[in-house]
C-alpha positions as CSV (number, residue, x, y, z in Angstrom):
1,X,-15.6,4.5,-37.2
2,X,-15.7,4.9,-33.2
3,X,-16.3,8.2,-32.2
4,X,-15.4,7.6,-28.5
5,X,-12.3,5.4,-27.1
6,X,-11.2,5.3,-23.7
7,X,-8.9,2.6,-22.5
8,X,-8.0,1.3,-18.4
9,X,-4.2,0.8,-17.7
10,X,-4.3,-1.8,-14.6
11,X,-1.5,-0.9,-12.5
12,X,0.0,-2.8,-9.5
13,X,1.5,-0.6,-6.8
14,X,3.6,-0.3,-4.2
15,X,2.1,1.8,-1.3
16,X,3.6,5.0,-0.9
17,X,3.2,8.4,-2.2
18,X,2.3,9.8,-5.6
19,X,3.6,13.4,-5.6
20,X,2.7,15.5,-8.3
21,X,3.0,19.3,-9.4
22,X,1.4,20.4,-6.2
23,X,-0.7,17.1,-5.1
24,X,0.4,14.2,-2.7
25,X,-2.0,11.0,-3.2
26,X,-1.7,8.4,-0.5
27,X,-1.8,5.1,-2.6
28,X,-1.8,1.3,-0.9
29,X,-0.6,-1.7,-2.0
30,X,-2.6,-3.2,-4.5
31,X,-4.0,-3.5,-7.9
32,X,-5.5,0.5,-9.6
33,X,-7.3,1.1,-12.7
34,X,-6.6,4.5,-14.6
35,X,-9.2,5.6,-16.9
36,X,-8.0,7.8,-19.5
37,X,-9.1,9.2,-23.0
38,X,-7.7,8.5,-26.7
39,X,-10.2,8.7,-29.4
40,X,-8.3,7.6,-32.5
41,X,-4.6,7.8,-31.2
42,X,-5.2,5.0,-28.7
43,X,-1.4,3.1,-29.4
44,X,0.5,6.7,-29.3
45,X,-0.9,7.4,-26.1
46,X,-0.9,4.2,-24.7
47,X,2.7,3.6,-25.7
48,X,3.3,6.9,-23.9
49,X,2.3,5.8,-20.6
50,X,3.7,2.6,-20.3
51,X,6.9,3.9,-21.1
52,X,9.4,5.7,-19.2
53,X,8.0,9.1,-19.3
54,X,10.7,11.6,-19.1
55,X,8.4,14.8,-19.3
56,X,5.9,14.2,-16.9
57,X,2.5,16.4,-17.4
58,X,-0.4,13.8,-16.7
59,X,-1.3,12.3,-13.1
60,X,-0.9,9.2,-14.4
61,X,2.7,9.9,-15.5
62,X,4.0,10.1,-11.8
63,X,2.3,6.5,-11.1
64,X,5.3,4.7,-12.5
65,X,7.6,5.6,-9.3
66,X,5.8,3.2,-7.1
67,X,3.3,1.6,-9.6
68,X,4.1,-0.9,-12.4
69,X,1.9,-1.5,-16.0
70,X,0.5,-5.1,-16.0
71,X,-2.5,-4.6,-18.9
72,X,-4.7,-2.0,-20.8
73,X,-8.0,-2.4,-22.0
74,X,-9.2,0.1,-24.5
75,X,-12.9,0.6,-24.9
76,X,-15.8,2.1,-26.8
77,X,-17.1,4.3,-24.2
78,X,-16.0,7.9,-23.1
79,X,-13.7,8.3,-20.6
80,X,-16.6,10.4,-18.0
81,X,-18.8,6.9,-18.4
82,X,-15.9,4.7,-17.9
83,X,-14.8,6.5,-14.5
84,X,-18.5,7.2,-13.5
85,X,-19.0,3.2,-13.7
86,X,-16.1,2.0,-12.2
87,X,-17.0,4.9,-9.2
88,X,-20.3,2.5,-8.4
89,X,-18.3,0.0,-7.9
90,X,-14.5,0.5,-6.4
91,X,-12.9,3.1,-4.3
92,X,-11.7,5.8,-6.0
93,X,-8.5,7.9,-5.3
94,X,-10.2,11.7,-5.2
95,X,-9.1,14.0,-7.7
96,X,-6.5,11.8,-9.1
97,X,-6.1,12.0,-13.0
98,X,-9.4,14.4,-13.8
99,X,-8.3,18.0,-13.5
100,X,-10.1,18.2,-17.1
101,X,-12.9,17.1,-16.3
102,X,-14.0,18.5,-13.1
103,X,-17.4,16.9,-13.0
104,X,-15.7,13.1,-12.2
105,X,-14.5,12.4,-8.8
106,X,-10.9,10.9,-10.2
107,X,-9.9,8.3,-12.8
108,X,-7.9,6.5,-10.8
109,X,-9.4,3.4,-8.9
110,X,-8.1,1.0,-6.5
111,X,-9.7,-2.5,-8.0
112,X,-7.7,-5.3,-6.0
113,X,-5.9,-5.9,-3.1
114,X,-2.9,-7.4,-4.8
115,X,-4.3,-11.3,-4.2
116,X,-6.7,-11.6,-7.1
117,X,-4.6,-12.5,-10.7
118,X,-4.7,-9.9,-13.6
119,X,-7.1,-11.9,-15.1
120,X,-10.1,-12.2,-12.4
121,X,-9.3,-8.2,-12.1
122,X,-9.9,-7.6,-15.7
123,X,-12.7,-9.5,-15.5
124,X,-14.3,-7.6,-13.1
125,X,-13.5,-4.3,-14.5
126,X,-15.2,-5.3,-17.6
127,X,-17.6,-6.5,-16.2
128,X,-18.0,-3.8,-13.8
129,X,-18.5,-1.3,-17.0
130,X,-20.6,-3.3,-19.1
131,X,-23.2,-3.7,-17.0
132,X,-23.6,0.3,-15.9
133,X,-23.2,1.2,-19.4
134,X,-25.6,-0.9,-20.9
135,X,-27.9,-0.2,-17.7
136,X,-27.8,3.7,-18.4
137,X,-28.1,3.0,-22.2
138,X,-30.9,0.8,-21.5
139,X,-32.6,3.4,-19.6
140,X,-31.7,6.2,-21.6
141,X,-33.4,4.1,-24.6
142,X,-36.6,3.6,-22.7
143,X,-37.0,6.9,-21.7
144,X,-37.4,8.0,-25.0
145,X,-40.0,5.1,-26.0
């Protein structure tokens, strides 16, 4: 059983304005990576954010008026080490998407300029968290040796 899931909708956007209940994020054209949390319900809320969602109450929910769904990953880590990984490595959109968890800078990353395909992005993303989780897992691990 997996304790902690956390899965990466890639989103490819429009440049414009995300508008929120009392936020306005800037966003550019280009591909965006939203990390978000599910433990065991990963389809049900999944589902819910790549569909039409009439009752808006997430950040990510206001994405789909200038963004549209292109893939998810979903992932064994927690959805702090996913976001604190992708941080070290693409320009994040400040407090977008992490008004529960205060301690991350956002979960919302811009990962592509619109050129690269869906696949050479994905790649990189996982990549991209592989390599500083297993990094800080590493470390963590020798420090207790």
């Amino acid at each position: 059983m997996v304790k902690w899931r956390s899965y990466v909708v890639l989103f490819r956007c429009r440049g414009g304005y995300v508008i929120t209940r009392g936020r306005k994020f800037a966003i550019v054209d280009g591909f965006y990576a939203y990390v978000g949390s599910c433990g065991n319900a990963c389809a049900a809320r999944i589902v819910r954010h790549l569909g039409k969602v009439v009752n808006r109450f997430w950040h990510v929910d206001y994405l789909h008026d200038i963004c549209d769904e292109e893939a998810v990953m979903i992932l064994p880590y927690t959805e702090e080490d996913v976001a604190k990984a992708l941080l070290g490595r693409f320009p994040g959109i400040s407090g977008f998407g992490n008004s529960d968890k205060r301690r991350d800078k956002t979960h919302l990353f811009r990962v592509g300029s619109g050129d690269e395909t869906i696949i050479k992005i994905l790649h990189e993303l996982s990549m991209a968290i592989h390599k500083e989780l297993s990094n800080e897992r590493g470390h963590k691990f020798n420090n207790h040796l």
